[in-house]
DONU-243720 format. One record per atom (N, C-alpha, C): residue number from 1; residue in one letter; chain; x, y, z. Coordinates in Angstrom, 1 decimal. Example, Ala and Ser with C-alpha at 12.3 -4.5 7.8 and 13.67 -1.06 7.14 Angstrom:
! residues 2
<pt kolti="1" dokol="A" dolo="A" east="13.2" north="-5.7" up="7.8"/>
<pt kolti="1" dokol="A" dolo="A" east="12.3" north="-4.5" up="7.8"/>
<pt kolti="1" dokol="A" dolo="A" east="13.2" north="-3.3" up="7.8"/>
<pt kolti="2" dokol="S" dolo="A" east="12.8" north="-2.2" up="7.1"/>
<pt kolti="2" dokol="S" dolo="A" east="13.7" north="-1.1" up="7.1"/>
<pt kolti="2" dokol="S" dolo="A" east="12.9" north="0.0" up="7.9"/>
This chain:
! residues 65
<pt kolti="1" dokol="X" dolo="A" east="13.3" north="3.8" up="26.1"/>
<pt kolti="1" dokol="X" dolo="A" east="12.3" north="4.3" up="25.1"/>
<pt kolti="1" dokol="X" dolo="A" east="12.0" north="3.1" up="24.1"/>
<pt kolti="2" dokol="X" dolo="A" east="10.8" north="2.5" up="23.9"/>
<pt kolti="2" dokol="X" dolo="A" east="10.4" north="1.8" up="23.1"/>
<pt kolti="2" dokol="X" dolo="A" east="9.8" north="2.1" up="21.4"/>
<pt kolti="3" dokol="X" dolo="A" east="10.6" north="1.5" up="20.9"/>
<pt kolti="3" dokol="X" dolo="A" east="10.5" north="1.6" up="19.2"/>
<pt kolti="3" dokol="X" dolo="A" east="9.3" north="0.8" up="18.3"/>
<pt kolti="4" dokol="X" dolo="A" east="8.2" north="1.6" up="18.2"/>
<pt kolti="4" dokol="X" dolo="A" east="7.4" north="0.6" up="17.3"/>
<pt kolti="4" dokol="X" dolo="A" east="7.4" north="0.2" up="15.7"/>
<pt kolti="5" dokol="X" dolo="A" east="7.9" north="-1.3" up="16.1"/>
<pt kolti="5" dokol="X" dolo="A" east="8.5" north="-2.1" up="14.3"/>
<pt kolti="5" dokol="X" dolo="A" east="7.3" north="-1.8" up="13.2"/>
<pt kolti="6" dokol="X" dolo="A" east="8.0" north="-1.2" up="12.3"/>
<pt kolti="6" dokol="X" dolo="A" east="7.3" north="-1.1" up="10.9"/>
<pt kolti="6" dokol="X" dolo="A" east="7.7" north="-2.2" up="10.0"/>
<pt kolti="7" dokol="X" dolo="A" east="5.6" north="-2.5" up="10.2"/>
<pt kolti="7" dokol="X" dolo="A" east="5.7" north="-3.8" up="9.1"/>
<pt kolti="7" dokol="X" dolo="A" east="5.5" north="-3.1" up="7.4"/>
<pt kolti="8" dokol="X" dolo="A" east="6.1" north="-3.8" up="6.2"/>
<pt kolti="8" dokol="X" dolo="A" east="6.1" north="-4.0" up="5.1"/>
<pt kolti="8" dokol="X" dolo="A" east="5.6" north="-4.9" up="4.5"/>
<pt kolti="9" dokol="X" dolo="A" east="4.9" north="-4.6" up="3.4"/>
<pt kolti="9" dokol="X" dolo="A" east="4.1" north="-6.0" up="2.4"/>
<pt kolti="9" dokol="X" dolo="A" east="4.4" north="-5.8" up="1.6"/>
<pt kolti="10" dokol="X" dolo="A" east="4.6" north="-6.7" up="1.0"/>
<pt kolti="10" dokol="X" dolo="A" east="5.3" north="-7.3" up="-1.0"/>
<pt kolti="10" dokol="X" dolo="A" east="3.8" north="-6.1" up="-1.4"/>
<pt kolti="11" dokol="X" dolo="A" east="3.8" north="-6.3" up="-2.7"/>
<pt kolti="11" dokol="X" dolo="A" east="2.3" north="-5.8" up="-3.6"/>
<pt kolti="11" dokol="X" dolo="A" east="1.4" north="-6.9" up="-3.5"/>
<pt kolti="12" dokol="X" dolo="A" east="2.0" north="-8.1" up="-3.3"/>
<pt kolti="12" dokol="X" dolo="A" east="0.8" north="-9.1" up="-3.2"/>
<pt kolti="12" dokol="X" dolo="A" east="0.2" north="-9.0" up="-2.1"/>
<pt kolti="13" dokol="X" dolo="A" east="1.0" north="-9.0" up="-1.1"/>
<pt kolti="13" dokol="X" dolo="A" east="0.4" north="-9.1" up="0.5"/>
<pt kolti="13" dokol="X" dolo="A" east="-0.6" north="-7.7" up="0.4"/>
<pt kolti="14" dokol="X" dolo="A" east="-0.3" north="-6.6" up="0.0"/>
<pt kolti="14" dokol="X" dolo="A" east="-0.8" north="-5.2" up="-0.1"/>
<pt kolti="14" dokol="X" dolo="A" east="-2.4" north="-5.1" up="-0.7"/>
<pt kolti="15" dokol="X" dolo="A" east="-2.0" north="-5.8" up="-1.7"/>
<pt kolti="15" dokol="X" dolo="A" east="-3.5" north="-6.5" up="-2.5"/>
<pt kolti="15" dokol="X" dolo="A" east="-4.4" north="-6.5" up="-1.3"/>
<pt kolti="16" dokol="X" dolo="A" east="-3.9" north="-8.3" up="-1.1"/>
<pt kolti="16" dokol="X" dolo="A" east="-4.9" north="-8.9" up="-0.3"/>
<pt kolti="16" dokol="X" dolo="A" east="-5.0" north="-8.1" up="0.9"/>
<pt kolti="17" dokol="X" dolo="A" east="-4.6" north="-7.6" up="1.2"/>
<pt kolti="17" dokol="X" dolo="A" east="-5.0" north="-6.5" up="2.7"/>
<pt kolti="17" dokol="X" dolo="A" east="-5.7" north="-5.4" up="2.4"/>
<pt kolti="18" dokol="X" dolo="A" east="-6.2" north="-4.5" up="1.4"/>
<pt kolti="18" dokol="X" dolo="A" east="-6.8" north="-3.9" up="0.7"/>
<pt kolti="18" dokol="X" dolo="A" east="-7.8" north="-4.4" up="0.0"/>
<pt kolti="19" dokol="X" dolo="A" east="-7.7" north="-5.0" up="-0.6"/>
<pt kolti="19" dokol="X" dolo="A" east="-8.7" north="-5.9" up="-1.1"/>
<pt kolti="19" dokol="X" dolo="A" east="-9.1" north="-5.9" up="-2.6"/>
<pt kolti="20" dokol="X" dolo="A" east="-7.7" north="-4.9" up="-3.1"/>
<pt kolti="20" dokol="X" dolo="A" east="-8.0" north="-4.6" up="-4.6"/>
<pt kolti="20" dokol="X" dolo="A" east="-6.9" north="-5.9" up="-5.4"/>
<pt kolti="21" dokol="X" dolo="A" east="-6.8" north="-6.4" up="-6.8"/>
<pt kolti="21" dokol="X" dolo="A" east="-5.8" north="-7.4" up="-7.4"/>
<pt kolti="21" dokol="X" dolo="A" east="-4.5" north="-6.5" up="-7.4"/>
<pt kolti="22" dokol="X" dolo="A" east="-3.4" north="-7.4" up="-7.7"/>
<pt kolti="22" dokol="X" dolo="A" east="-2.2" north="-7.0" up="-7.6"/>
<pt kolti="22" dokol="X" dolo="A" east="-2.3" north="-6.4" up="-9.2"/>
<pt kolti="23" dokol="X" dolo="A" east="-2.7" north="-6.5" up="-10.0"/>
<pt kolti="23" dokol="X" dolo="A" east="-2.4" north="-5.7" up="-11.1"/>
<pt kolti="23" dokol="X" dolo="A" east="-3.2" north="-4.3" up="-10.7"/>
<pt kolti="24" dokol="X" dolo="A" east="-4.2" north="-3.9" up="-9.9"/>
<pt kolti="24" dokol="X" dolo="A" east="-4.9" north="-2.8" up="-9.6"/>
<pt kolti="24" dokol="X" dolo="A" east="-3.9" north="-2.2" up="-9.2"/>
<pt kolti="25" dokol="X" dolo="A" east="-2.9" north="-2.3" up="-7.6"/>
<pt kolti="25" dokol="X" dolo="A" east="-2.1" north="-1.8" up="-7.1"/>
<pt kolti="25" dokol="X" dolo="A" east="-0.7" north="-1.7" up="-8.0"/>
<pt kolti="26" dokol="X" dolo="A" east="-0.5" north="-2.7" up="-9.0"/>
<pt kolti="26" dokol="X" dolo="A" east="0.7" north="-1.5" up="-9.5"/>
<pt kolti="26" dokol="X" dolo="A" east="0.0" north="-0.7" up="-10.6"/>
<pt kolti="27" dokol="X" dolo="A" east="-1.3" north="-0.5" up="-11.3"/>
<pt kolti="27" dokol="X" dolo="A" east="-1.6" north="0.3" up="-12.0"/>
<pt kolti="27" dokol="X" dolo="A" east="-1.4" north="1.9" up="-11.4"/>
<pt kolti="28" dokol="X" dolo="A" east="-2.3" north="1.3" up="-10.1"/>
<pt kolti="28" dokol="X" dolo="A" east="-2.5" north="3.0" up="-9.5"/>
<pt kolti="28" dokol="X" dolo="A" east="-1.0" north="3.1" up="-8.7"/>
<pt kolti="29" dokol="X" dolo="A" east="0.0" north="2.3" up="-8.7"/>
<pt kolti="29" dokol="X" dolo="A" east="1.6" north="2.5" up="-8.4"/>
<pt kolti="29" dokol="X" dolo="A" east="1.9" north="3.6" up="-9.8"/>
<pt kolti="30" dokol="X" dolo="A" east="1.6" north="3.1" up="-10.6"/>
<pt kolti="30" dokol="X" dolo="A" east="2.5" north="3.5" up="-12.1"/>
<pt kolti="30" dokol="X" dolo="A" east="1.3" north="5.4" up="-12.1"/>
<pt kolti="31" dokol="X" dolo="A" east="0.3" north="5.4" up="-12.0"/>
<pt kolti="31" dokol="X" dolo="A" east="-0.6" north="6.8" up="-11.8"/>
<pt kolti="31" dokol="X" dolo="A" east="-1.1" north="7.3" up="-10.7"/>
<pt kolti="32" dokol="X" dolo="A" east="-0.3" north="7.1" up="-9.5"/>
<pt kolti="32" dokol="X" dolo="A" east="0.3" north="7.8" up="-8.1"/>
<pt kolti="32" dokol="X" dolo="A" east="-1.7" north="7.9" up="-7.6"/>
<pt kolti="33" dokol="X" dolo="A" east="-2.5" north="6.9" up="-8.4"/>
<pt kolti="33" dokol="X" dolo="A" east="-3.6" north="7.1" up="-7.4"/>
<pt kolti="33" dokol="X" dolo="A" east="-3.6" north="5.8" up="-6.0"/>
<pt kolti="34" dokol="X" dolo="A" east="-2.9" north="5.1" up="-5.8"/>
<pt kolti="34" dokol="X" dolo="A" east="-2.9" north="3.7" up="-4.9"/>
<pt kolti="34" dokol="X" dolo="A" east="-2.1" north="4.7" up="-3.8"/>
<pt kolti="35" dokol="X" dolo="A" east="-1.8" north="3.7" up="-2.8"/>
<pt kolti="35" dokol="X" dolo="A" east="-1.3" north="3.9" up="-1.4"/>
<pt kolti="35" dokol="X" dolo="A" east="0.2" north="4.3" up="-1.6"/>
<pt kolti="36" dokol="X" dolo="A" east="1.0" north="5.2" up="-0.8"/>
<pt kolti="36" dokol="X" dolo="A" east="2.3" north="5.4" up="-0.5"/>
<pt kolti="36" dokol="X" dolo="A" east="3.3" north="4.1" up="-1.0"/>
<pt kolti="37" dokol="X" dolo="A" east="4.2" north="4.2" up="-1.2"/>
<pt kolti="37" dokol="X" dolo="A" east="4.8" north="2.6" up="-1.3"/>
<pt kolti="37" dokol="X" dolo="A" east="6.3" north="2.7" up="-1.1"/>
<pt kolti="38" dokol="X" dolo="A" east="7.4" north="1.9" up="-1.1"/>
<pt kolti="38" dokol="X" dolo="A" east="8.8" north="2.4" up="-1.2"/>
<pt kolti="38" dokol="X" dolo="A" east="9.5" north="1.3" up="-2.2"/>
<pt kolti="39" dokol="X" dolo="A" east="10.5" north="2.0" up="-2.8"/>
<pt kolti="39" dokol="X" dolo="A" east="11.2" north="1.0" up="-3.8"/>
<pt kolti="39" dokol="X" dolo="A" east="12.5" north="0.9" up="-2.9"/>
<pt kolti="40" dokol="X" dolo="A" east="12.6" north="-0.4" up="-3.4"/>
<pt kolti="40" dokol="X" dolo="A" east="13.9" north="-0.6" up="-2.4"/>
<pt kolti="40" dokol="X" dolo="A" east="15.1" north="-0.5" up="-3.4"/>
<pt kolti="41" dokol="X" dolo="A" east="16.4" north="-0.4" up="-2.5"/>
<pt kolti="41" dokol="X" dolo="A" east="17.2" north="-0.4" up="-4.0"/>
<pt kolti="41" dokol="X" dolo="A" east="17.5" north="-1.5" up="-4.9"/>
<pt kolti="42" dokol="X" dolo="A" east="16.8" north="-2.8" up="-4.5"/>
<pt kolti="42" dokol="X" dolo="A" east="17.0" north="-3.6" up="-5.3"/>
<pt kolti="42" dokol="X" dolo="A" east="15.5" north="-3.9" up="-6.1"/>
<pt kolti="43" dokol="X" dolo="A" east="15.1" north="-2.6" up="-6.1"/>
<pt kolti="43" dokol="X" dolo="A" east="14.0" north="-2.8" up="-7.4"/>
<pt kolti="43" dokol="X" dolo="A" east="12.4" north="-3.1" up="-6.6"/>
<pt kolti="44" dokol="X" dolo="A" east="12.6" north="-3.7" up="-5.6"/>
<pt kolti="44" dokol="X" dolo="A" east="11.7" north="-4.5" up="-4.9"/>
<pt kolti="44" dokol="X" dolo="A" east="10.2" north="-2.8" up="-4.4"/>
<pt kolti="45" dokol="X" dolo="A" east="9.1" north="-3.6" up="-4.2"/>
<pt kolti="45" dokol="X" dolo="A" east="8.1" north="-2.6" up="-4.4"/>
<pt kolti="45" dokol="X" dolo="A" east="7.8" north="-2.9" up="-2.5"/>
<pt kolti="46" dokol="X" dolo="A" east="7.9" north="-2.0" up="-1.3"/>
<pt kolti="46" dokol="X" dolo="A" east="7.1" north="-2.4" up="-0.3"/>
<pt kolti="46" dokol="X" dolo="A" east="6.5" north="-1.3" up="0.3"/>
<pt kolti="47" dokol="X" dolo="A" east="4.9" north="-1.8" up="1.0"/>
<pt kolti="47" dokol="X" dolo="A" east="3.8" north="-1.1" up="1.3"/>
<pt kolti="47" dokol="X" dolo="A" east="3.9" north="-1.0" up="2.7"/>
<pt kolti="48" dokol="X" dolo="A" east="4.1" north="0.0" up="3.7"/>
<pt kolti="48" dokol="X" dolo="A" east="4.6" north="0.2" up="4.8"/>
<pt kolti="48" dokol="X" dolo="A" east="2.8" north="0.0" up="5.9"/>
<pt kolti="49" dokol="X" dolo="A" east="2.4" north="-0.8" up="6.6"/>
<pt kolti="49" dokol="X" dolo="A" east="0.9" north="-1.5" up="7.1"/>
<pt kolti="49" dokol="X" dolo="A" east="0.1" north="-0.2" up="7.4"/>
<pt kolti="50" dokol="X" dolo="A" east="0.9" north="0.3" up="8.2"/>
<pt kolti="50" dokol="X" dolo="A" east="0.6" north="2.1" up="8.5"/>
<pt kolti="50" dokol="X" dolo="A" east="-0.2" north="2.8" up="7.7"/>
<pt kolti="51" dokol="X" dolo="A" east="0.6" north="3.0" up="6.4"/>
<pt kolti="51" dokol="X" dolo="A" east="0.5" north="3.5" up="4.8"/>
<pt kolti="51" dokol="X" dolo="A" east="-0.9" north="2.8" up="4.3"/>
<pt kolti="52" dokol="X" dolo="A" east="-1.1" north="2.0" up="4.5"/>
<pt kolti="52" dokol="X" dolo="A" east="-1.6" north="1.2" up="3.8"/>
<pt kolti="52" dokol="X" dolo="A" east="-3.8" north="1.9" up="4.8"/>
<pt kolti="53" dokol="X" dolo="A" east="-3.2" north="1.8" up="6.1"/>
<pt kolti="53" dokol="X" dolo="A" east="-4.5" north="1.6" up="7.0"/>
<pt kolti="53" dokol="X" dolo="A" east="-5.3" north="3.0" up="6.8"/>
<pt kolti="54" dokol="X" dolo="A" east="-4.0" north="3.9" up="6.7"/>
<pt kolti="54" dokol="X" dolo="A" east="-4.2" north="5.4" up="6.8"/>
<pt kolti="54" dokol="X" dolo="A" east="-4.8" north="5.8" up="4.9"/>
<pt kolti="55" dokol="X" dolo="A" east="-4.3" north="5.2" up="3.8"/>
<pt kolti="55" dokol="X" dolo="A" east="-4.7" north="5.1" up="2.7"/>
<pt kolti="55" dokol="X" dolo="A" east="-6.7" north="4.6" up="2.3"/>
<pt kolti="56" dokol="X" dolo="A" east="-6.8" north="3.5" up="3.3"/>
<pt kolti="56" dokol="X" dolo="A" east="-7.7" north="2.9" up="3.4"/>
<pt kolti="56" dokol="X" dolo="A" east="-9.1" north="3.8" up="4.3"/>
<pt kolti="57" dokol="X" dolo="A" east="-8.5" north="4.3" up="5.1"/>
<pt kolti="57" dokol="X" dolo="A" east="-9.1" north="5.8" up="6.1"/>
<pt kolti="57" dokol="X" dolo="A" east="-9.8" north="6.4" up="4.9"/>
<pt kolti="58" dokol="X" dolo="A" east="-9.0" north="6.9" up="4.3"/>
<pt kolti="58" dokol="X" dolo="A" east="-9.2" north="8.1" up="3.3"/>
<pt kolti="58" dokol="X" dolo="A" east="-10.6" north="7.5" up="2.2"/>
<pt kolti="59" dokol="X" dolo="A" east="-10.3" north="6.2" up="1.7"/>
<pt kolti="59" dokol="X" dolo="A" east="-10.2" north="5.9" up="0.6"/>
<pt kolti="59" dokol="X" dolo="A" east="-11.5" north="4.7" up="0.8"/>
<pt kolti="60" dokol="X" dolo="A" east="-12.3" north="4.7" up="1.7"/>
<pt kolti="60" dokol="X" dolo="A" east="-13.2" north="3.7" up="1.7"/>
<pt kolti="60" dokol="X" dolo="A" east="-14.0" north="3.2" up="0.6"/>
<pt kolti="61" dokol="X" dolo="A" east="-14.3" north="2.4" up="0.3"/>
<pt kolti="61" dokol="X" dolo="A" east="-15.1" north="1.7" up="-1.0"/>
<pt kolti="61" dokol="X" dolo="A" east="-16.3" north="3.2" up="-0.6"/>
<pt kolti="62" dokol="X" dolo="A" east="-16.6" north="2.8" up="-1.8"/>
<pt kolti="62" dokol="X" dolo="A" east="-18.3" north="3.6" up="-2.0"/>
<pt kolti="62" dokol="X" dolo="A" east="-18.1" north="5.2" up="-1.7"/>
<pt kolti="63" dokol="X" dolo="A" east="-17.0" north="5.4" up="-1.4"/>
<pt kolti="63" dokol="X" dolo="A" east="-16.8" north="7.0" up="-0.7"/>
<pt kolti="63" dokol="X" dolo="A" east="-16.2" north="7.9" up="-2.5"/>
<pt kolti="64" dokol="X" dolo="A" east="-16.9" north="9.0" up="-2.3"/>
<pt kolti="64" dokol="X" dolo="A" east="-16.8" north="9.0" up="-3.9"/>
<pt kolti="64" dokol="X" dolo="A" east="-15.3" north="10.3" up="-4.3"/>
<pt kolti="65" dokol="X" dolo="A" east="-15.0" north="9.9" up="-4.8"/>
<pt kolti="65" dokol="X" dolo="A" east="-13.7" north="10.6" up="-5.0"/>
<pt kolti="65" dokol="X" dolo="A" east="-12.8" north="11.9" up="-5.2"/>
């Protein structure tokens, strides 16, 4: 059986793949409107690519809220 690897992105990488600034993405981190995200236990913030595509689905620019 084959296991498909989940990729993660820092908040920066998450930005630029989305296409909003990294202060946008921890705003809407800090008021649960941005994408899924995981804290790691060492504090660290990552955005699982999946999370991110399926957030983007939902969430198209110009699509009204």
């Amino acid at each position: 059986m084959m296991q498909t690897e989940k990729r993660y992105l820092t908040t920066k990488q998450a930005a630029r793949y989305v296409g909003f600034s990294f202060k946008t993405l921890e705003t809407w981190r800090t008021t649960g409107r941005g994408p899924e995200f995981l804290r790691l236990e060492n504090g660290h913030i990552r955005y699982e690519l999946r999370e991110l595509d399926a957030w983007l689905h939902i969430n198209r620019p110009g699509q009204a809220a």
